[in-house]
C-alpha positions in Angstrom: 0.0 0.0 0.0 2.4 2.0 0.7 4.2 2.0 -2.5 1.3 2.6 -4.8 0.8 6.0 -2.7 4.7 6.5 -2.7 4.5 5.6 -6.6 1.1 7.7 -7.2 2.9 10.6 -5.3 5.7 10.6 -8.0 3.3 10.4 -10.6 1.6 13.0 -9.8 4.9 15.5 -9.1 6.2 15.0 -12.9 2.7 15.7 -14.1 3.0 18.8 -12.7 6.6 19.1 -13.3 5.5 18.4 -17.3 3.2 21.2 -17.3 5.3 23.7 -15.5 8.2 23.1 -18.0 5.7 23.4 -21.0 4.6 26.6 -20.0 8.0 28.3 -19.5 8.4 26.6 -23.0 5.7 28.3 -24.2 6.7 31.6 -22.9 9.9 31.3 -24.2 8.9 30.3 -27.5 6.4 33.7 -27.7 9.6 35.8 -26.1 11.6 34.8 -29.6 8.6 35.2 -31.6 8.4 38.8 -30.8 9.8 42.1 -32.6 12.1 44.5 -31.0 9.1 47.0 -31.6 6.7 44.7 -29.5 9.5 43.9 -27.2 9.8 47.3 -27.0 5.7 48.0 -26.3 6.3 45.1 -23.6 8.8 46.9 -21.9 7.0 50.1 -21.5 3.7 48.8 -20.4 5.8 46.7 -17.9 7.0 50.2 -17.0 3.8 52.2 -17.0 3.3 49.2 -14.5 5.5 49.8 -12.0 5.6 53.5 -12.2 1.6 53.3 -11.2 2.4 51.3 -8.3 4.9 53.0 -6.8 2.2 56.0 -7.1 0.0 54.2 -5.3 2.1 53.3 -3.0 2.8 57.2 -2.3 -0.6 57.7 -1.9 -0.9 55.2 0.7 2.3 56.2 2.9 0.6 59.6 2.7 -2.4 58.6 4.1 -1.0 57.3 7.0 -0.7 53.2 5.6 2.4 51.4 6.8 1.7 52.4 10.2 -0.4 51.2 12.9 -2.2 54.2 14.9 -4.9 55.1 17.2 -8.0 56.5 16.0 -8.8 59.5 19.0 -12.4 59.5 18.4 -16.3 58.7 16.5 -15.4 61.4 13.7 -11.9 60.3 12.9 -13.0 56.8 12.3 -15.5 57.5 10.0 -13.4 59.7 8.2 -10.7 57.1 7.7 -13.3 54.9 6.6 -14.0 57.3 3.7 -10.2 57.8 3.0 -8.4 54.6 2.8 -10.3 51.8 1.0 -9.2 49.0 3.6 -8.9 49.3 6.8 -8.1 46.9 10.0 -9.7 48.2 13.3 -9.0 46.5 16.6 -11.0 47.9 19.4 -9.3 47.6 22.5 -9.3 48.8 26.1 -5.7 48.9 27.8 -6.7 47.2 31.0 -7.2 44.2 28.7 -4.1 42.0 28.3 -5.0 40.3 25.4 -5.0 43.7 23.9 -1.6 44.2 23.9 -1.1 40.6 22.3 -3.2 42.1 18.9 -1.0 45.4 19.4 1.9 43.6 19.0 0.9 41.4 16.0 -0.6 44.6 14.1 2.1 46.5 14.5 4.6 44.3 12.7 2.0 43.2 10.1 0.8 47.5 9.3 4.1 48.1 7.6 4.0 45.1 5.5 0.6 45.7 4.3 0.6 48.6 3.2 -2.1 48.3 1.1 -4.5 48.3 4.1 -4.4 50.8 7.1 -3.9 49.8 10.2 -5.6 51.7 13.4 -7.4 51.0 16.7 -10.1 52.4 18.8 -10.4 52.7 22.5 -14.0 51.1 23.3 -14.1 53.4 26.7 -13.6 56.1 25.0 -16.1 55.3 22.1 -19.3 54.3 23.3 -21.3 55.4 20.0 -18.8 53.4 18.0 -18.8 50.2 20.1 -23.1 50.2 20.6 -23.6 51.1 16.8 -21.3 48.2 15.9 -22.1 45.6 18.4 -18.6 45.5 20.1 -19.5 42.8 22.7 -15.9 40.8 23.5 -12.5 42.9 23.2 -9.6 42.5 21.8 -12.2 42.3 18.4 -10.8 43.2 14.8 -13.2 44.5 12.4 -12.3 44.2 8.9 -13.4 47.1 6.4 -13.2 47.3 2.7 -14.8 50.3 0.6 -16.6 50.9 3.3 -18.3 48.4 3.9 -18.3 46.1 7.2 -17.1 42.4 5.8 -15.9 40.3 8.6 -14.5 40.5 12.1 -12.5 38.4 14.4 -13.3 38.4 17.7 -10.7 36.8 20.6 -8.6 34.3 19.6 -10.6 31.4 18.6 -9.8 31.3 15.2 -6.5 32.2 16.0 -5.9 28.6 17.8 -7.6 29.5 20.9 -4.3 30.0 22.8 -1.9 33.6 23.5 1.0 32.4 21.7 -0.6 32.4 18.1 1.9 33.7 15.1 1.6 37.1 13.3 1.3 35.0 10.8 -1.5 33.6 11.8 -3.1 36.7 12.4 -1.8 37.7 9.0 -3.8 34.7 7.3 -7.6 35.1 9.5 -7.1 39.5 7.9 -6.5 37.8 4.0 -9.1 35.5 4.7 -11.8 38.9 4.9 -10.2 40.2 1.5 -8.6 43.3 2.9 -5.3 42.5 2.5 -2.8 40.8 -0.1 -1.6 37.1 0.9 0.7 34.9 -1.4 -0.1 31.8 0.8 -2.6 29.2 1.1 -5.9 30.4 2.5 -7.3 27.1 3.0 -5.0 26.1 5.6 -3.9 27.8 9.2 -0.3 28.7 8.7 0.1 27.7 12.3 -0.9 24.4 11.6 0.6 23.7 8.9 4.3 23.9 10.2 2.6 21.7 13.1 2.4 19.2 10.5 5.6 20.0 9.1 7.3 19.4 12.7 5.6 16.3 12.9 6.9 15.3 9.9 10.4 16.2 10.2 10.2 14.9 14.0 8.5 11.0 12.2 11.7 11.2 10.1 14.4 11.9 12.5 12.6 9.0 15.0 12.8 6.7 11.8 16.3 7.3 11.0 17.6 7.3 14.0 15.6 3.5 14.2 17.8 2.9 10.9 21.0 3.4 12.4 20.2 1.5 15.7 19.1 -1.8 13.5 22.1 -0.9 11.6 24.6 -0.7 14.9 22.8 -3.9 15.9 23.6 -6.4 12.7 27.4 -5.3 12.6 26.9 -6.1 16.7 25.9 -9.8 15.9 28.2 -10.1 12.9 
């Protein structure tokens, strides 16, 4: 059994392999197809490209993105609401420890997302803000996108249910909403997958460690 999975495993990885290398074929081939002139159009879109990111980007820092504030008040959160397109919100109260744990994670994560804005409310100090939005348990994270309210994570049960959850874990429940960029794999906690990863290497190391003791063992009884 456990050579047909071994054996279907392989299989499967030169499939893929066979299909990555024919599209960088591909590629290739329409690369030497092309004219300087459309090599030259290609370069200069490519350009145009980068050029309107980096604008963007501008725009963003300008705005306060890359950072990871406090909002003071009712007014200013609407207003940010209005201005920057995403937006992750913690409300939190400082007498809260678990706070502090979403402070830290939010902080490291606001300059590397700088295509969302990072900022957080005090719930004592914004009683309008927390009734009209239902703020029942802090620390809670809402997560806004053109305005509009699409998901929130409140505590740290979908975090793992413990303290000592990842940033990027809490990186991977914020991509999950849509309101930031995430290269990863969305279907499966970061957190738990290098669980499984552990595991593995941890099964391996046991195993070959079993190896070399059979091994020491037959030279023994030669």
């Amino acid at each position: 059994m456990a050579g047909n999975i071994e054996h279907h495993i392989q299989n499967t990885l030169l499939q893929a392999t066979k299909v990555m290398e024919e599209q960088i074929d591909s590629e290739i081939e329409k690369l030497d197809r092309m004219t300087s002139d459309e090599m030259e159009e290609l370069r200069e879109k490519r350009l145009e490209q980068l050029k309107k990111q980096e604008q963007q980007k501008r725009e963003w820092l300008h705005k306060g993105h890359g950072q990871y504030n406090e909002i003071p008040g009712d007014k200013e959160f609407f207003k940010e609401t209005k201005d920057s397109p995403r937006i992750v919100c913690h409300f939190f109260r400082d007498s809260t420890f678990r706070c502090k744990i979403v402070d830290k994670h939010l902080a490291l994560l606001a300059p590397k997302h700088i295509e969302a804005k990072f900022v957080k409310v005090d719930a004592e100090r914004c009683h309008f803000l927390v009734e009209r939005l239902n703020i029942k348990v802090l620390p809670t994270i809402l997560l806004i996108k053109d305005g509009k309210f699409l998901d929130r994570i409140v505590g740290f049960d979908e975090l793992g249910g413990h303290d000592e959850f990842s940033t990027a874990m809490m990186e991977w429940r914020i991509a999950r909403s849509g309101v930031i960029n995430y290269s990863g794999d969305l279907s499966v906690p970061p957190d738990q997958a290098n669980k499984k990863s552990s595991t593995t290497i941890l099964k391996k190391s046991i195993r070959s460690r079993r190896d070399m003791d059979d091994d020491e063992d037959s030279e023994d009884d030669d």
